[in-house]
N, C-alpha and C positions, 0 to 999 in steps of 0.2 A: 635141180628139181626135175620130178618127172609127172607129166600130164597123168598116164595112167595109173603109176602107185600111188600118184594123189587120191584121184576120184575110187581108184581102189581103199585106202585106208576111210574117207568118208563116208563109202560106200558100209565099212564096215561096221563104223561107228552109231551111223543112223539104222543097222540092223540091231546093236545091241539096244539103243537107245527102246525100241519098238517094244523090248521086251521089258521096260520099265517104266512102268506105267505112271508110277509116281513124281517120279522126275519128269516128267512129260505136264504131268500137270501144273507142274511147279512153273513149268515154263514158259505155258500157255496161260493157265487161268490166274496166277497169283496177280501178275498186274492189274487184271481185267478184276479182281476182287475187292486190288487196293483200290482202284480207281471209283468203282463203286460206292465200296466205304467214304473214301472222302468226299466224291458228290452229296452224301446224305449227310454227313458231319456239319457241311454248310448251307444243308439244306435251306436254311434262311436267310441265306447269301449265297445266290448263285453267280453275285460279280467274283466274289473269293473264289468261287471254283474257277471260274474263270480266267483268274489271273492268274493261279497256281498251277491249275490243272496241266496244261498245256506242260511245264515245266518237269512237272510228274510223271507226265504221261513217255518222257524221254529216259527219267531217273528211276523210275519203277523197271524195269527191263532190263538196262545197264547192271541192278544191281542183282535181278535175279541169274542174268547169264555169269554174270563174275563166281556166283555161287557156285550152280551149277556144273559149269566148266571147269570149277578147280578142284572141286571132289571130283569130279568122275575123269578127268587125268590122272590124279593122284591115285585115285582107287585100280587103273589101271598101272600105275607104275610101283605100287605097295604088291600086287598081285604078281609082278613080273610080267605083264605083258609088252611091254614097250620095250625092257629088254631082250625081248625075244626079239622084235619085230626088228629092233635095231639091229640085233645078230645078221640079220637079211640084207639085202642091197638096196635097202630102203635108207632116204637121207635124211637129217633132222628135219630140212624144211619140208620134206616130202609129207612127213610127218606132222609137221605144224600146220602146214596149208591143210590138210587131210583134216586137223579136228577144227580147224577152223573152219572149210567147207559145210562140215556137218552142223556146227554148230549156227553157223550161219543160217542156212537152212531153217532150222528151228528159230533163228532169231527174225527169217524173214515173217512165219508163220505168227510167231509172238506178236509184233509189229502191228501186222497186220490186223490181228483179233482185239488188239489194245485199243487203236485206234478209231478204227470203228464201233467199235462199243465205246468211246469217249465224246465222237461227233453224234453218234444219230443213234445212240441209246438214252446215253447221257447229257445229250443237249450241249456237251463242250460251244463255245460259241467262238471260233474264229475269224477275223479277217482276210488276212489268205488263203492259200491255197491249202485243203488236206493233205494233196500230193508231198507239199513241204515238208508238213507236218512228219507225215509217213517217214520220209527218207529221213528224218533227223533222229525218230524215234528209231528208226534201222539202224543207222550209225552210232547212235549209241549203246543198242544192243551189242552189236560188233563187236565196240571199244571193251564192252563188260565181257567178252568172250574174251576176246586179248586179253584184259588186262587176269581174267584166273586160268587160264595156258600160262601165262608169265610167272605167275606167283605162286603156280604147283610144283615149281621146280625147286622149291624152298622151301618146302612143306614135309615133313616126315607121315604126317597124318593127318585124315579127316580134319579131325579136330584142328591141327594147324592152319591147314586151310582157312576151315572157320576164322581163325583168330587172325587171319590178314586180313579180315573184311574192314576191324576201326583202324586200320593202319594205313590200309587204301583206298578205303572208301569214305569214311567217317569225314575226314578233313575236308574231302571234297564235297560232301555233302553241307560241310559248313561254310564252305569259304565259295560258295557257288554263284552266291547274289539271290536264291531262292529265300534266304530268309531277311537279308538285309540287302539294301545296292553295294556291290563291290568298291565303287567310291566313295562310301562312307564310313570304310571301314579303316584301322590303322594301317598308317603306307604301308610296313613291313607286309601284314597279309595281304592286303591288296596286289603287291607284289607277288606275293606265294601265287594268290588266286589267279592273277594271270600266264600261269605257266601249269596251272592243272585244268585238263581236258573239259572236264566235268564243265565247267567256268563258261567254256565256247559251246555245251551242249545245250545249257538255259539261254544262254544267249539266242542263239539259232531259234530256239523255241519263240521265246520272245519278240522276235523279229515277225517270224509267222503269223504270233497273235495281235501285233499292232500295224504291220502294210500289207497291202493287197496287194503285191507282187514282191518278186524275188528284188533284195538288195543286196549292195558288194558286202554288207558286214555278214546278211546272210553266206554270202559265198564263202567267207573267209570264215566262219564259223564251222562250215561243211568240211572244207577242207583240213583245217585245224583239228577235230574230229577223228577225220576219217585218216590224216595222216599219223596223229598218236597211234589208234588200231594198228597201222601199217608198221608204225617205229616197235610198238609192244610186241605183234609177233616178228617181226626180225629178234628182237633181243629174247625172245620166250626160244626159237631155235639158236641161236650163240649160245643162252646157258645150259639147255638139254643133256642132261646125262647120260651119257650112253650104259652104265652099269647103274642097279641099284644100290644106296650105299647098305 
């Protein structure tokens, strides 16, 4: 990998992104929409927001960048621009880190606007720290970048894309402990659940909304997290195709 074709290709990424307004908003406000909507859904129960939200506020993000990130890789590799790029002395990870930078970016920006409109628009009510809060709602944004960089490589089209989202996102969306505790679920998934990312993301969150400072499960949450991200773009550049098929 090279420092400069990195921030060069991110560079060029967050240029085209500028001129796509839609996608920008998808990325920025749709969280910031759901979160809304469900504040008002429990509007006469705001411990339910409460206990949920927090959870949401990590899982709303993750699943818009997955989106995001995996059309507009694909839409660049349907077009032929990655094989051109590739033709260059530019290397897979040069490439990976490059749309991951960008999108990062955008996922810090996401984060950002999520969460604050969740504490002091929304009244979200915390015990820890927001700081926590933040960095979990980052890292899961991150994870959701990795994980549609990984799964554009398997994609023929848009649409395919789309149709990875119940395949890798759905299960974890059920098996997370957001709808039931992970311990009371049958061993087998209970097992599943703990070897899917998603699992240590409400975790993390959970942590934040019930102590007032950083704990080791918190840490080991963070890290588990943010080293899936790390594992998914290693393996999003091992399987990069250099030619389209």
């Amino acid at each position: 990998m090279n420092a400069a074709r990195t921030t060069a290709t991110a560079a060029r990424v967050l240029r085209q992104l500028r001129h796509d307004p839609r996608s920008i908003a998808l990325m920025l406000l749709v969280p910031v929409l759901m979160l809304i909507l469900l504040r008002y859904v429990f509007d006469g129960s705001p411990q339910t927001f409460d206990s949920i939200g927090a959870s949401l506020l990590g899982i709303f993000p993750l699943i818009t960048m997955f989106l995001i990130t995996s059309i507009a890789t694909l839409r660049e590799r349907t077009s032929g621009t990655l094989e051109r790029l590739l033709a260059m002395p530019l290397g897979k990870g040069d490439l990976i880190a490059g749309y991951a930078l960008a999108f990062g970016a955008m996922a810090v920006v996401q984060s950002l606007l999520a969460t604050g409109v969740a504490l002091w628009v929304l009244g979200l009510d915390v015990i820890g720290s927001p700081w926590l809060l933040l960095l979990v709602a980052l890292l899961d944004a991150l994870l959701g970048t990795a994980l549609g960089l990984f799964v554009s490589a398997f994609a023929a089209s848009e649409f395919q894309a789309v149709q990875f989202m119940p395949a890798v996102i759905f299960p974890q969306l059920l098996l997370c402990g957001l709808f039931a505790a992970r311990n009371t679920m049958q061993p087998v998934l209970e097992g599943i659940s703990d070897v899917l990312p998603m699992s240590y993301a409400v975790d993390g969150m959970s942590q934040v909304l019930t102590h007032t400072d950083m704990t080791a499960d918190f840490v080991r949450d963070a890290v588990i997290v943010a080293g899936c991200a790390l594992l998914v773009l290693t393996l999003g550049a091992a399987t990069l195709r250099r030619r389209t098929p």
